[in-house]
C-alpha positions in Angstrom: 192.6 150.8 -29.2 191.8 150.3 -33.2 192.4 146.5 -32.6 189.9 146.5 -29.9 187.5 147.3 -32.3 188.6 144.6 -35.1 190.8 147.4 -36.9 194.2 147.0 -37.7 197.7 149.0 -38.3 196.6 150.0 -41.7 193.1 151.2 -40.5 194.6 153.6 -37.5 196.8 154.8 -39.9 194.8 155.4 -42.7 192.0 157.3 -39.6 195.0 159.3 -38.5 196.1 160.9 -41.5 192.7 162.2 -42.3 192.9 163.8 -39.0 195.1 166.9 -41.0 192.0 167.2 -43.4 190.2 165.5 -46.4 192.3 163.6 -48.5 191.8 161.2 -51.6 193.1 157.9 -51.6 196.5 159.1 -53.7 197.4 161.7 -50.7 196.6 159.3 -48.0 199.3 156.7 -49.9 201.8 159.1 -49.9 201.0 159.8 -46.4 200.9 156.6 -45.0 203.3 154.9 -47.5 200.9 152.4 -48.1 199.8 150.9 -51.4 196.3 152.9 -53.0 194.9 149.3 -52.9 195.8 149.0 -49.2 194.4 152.7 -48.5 190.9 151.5 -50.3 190.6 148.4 -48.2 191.3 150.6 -45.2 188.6 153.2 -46.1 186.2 150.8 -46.3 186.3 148.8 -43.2 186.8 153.0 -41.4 183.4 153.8 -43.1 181.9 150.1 -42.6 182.7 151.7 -38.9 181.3 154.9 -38.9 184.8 156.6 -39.0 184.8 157.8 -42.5 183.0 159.7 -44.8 183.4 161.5 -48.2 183.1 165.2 -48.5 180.0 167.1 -50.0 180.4 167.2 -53.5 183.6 165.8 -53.8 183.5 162.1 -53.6 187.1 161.8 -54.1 187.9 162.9 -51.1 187.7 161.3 -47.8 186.8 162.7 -44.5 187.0 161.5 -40.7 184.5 161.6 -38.3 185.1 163.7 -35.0 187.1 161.0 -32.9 185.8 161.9 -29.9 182.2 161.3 -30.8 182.9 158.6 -33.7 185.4 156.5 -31.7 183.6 156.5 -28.6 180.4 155.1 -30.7 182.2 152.7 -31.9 183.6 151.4 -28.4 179.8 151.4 -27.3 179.1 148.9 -30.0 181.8 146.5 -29.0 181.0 146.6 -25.4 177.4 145.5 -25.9 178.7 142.8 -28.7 181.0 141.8 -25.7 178.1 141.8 -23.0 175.8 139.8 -25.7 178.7 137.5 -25.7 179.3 136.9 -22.2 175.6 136.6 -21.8 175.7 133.6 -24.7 178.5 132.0 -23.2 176.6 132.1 -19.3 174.0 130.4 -20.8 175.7 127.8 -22.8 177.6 127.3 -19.4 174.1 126.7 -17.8 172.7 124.5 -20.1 175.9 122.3 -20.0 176.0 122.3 -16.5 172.1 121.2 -16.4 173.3 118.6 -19.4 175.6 117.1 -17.5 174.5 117.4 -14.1 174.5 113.5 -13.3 177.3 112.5 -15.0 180.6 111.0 -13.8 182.0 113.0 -11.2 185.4 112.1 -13.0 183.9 114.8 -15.5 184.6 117.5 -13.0 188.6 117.6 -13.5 190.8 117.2 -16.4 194.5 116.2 -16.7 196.3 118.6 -19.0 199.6 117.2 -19.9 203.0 119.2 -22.0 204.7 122.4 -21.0 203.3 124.1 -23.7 199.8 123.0 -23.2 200.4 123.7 -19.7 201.3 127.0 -20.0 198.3 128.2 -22.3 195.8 126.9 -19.7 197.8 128.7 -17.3 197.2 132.2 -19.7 193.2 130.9 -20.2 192.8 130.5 -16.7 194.0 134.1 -15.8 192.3 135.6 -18.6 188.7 134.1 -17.9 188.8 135.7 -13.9 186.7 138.5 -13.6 187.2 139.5 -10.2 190.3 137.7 -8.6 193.0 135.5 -8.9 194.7 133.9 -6.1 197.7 131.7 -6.6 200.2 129.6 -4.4 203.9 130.4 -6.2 206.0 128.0 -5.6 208.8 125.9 -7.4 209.0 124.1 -10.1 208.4 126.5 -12.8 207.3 125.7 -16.6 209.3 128.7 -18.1 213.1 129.7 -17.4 214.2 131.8 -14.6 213.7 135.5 -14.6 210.2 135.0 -17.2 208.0 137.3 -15.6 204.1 137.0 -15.9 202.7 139.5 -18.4 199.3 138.4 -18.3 199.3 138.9 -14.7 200.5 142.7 -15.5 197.7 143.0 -18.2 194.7 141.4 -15.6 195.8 143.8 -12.8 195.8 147.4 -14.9 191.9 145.3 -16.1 191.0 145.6 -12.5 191.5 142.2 -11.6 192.9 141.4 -7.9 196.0 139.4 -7.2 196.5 137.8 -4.1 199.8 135.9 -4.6 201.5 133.5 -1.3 205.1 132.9 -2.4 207.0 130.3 -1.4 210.5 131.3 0.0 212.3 129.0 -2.7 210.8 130.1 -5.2 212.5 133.8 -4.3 215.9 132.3 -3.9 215.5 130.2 -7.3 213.4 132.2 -9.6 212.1 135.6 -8.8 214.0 138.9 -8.3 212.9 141.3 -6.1 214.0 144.5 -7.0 213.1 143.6 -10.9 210.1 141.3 -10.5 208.2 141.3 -7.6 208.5 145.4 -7.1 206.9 145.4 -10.6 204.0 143.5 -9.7 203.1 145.3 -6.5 203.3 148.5 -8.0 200.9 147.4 -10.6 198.6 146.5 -7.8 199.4 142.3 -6.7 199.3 141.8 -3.0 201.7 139.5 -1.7 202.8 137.3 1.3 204.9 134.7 2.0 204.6 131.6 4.0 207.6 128.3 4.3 206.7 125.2 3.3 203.8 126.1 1.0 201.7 122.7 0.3 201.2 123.4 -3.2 201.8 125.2 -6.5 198.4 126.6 -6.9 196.0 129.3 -9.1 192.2 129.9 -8.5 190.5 132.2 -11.2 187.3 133.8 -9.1 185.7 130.2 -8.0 185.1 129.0 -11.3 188.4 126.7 -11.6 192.0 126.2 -10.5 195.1 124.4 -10.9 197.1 122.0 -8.9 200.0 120.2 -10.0 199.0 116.8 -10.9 202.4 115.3 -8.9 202.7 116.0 -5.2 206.3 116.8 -5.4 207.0 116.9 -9.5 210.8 117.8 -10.6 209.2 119.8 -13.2 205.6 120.9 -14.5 205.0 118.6 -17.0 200.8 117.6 -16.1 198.6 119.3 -13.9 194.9 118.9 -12.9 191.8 121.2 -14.0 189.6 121.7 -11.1 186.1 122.9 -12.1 183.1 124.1 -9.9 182.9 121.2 -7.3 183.7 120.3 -3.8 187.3 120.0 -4.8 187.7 123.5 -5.6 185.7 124.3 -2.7 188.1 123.3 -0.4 191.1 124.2 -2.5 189.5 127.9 -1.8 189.6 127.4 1.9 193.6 125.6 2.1 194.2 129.0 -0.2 192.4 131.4 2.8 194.0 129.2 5.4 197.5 129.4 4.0 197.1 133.6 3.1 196.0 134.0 7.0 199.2 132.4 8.3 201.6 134.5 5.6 203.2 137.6 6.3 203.0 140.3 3.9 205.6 141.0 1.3 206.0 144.1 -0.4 207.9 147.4 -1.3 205.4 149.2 0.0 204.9 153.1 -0.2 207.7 155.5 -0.9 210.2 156.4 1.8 209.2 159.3 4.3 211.6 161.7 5.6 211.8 159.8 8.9 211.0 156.3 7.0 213.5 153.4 5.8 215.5 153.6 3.4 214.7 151.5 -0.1 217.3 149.7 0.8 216.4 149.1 4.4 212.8 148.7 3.1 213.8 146.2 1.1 216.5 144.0 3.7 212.7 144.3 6.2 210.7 142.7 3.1 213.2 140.1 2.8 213.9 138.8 6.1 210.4 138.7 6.7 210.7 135.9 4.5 213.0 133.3 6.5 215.5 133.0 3.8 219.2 132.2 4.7 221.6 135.3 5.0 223.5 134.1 1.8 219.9 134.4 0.1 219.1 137.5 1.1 222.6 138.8 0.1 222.3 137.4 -3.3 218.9 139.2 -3.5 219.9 143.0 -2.3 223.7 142.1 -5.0 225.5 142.7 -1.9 228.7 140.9 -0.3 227.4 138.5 2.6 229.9 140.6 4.8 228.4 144.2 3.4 224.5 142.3 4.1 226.0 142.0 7.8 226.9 145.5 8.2 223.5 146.8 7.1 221.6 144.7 8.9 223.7 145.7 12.3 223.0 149.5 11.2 219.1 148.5 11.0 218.9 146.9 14.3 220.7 149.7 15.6 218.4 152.3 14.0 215.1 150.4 15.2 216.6 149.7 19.1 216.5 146.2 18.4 218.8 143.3 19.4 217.5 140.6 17.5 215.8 140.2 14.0 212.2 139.2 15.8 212.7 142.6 17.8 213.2 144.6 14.7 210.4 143.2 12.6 207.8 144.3 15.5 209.1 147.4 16.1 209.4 148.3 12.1 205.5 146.9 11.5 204.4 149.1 14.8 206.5 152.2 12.8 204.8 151.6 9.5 207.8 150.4 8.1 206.7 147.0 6.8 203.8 147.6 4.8 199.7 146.2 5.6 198.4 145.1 2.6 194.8 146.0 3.9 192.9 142.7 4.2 
């Protein structure tokens, strides 16, 4: 929370010793281990902040503000130097927008080309949505196998909405679901999955998105910035068109009494996905032949003699989970 505010490590724990009573700067050393030179520096930028003060008439000594009153002050401050900010940059965006309004339509995407550079537009582009992010996942991938996402993670608990279509080989080749996809659920991501996705894609809001600049690439080596245009117009309608046709994938709720098991909840979310028997094996660690004997005790258990019959009959019990939209 102190680095939200532009404090550090030394700050917070400079602030949190004082929180047992005044102090000079040669108790607060020994209390923090820190240097008296490092405690100084620290009890200025707490009182530049409002945190800290000294105590009536002994100047020596170093009081904190009541944190609940002191700290929330504080957050006040940042959140309006944040909204003037925002407010800046809108109308910077405007004037550049007005600036350039008869340029070259060329001006409307860029080619970013390098993993790494790739990657860090893929983290800017997350970062700047404000309201959603929807994204076509789908091999090849710019990090190894088993990397999971952490900005997603940190947008989602921000109250930003993930809509996510996966591509089935991409579950086969990089994601796990009990480790990965459960996580990301949990936190709040709503998934589906669709074969034969057209595209690797990401929208942030409707402000910009991504597309791989190769129409099959071996790897993710270049990929094409879509701004505000036409283009990402209709990028936003393939993305609609694609999430309509997807089924939903998900863990879901917790088991009821009369429910599937996590197990069985988690063979339905996977052969909802069209993957090979061998795949879905590999995905629950079982045998192929121990896969075959829980997936016969499944069909029993739902009345059903084929896999079709059991996925209508397990959405109509509640068992395969609507995402709600």
């Amino acid at each position: 929370m102190f680095s939200v505010a532009g404090l550090g490590p030394d700050d917070e724990a400079v602030y949190a010793a004082l929180m047992d009573g005044p102090a000079t700067v040669p108790e607060l050393a020994r209390s923090t281990r820190l240097a008296e030179e490092l405690v100084r520096v620290a009890l200025d930028h707490l009182e530049d902040a409002g945190l800290v003060g000294r105590g009536a008439g002994h100047p020596e000594r170093h009081t904190a503000a009541a944190p609940d009153v002191a700290l929330e002050a504080l957050l006040l401050r940042q959140e309006e130097q944040l909204q003037r900010a925002r407010l800046h940059a809108h109308q910077m965006a405007a004037r550049h927008r007005r600036a350039h309004a008869g340029d070259d339509p060329a001006s409307l995407i860029e080619v970013v080309t390098g993993r790494m550079v790739v990657l860090e537009r893929f983290e800017q582009v997350q970062r700047a949505a404000r309201h959603q992010i929807r994204a076509i996942d789908k091999p090849p991938y710019a990090v190894p196998s088993g990397n999971r996402n952490p900005v997603e993670l940190d947008m989602l608990a921000r109250g930003v909405r993930y809509r996510v279509i996966y591509d089935p080989r991409g579950l086969v080749e990089f994601h796990d679901l009990r480790t990965d996809l459960e996580q990301s659920t949990a936190c709040g991501e709503v998934a589906r999955v669709l074969a034969a996705t057209p595209t690797k894609l990401i929208l942030a809001d409707d402000r910009v998105g991504l597309i791989p600049l190769q129409a099959a690439p071996s790897s993710i080596e270049s990929i094409v910035v879509v701004h505000p245009s036409a283009l990402l117009e209709a990028l936003g309608a393939l993305f609609e068109s694609l999430w309509d046709r997807a089924l939903p994938l998900g863990s879901g709720p917790e088991v009821t009494v009369t429910g599937p098991t996590p197990d069985e909840r988690r063979l339905l979310t996977l052969l909802t996905t069209g993957l090979p028997d061998e795949a879905i094996a590999r995905q629950l660690g079982l045998s192929y032949r121990t896969f075959q004997r829980r997936l016969r005790r499944l069909l029993v258990r739902l009345d059903a003699e084929t896999r079709f019959q059991a996925g209508v009959r397990a959405a109509h019990l509640g068992w395969i989970p609507s995402d709600g939209s």
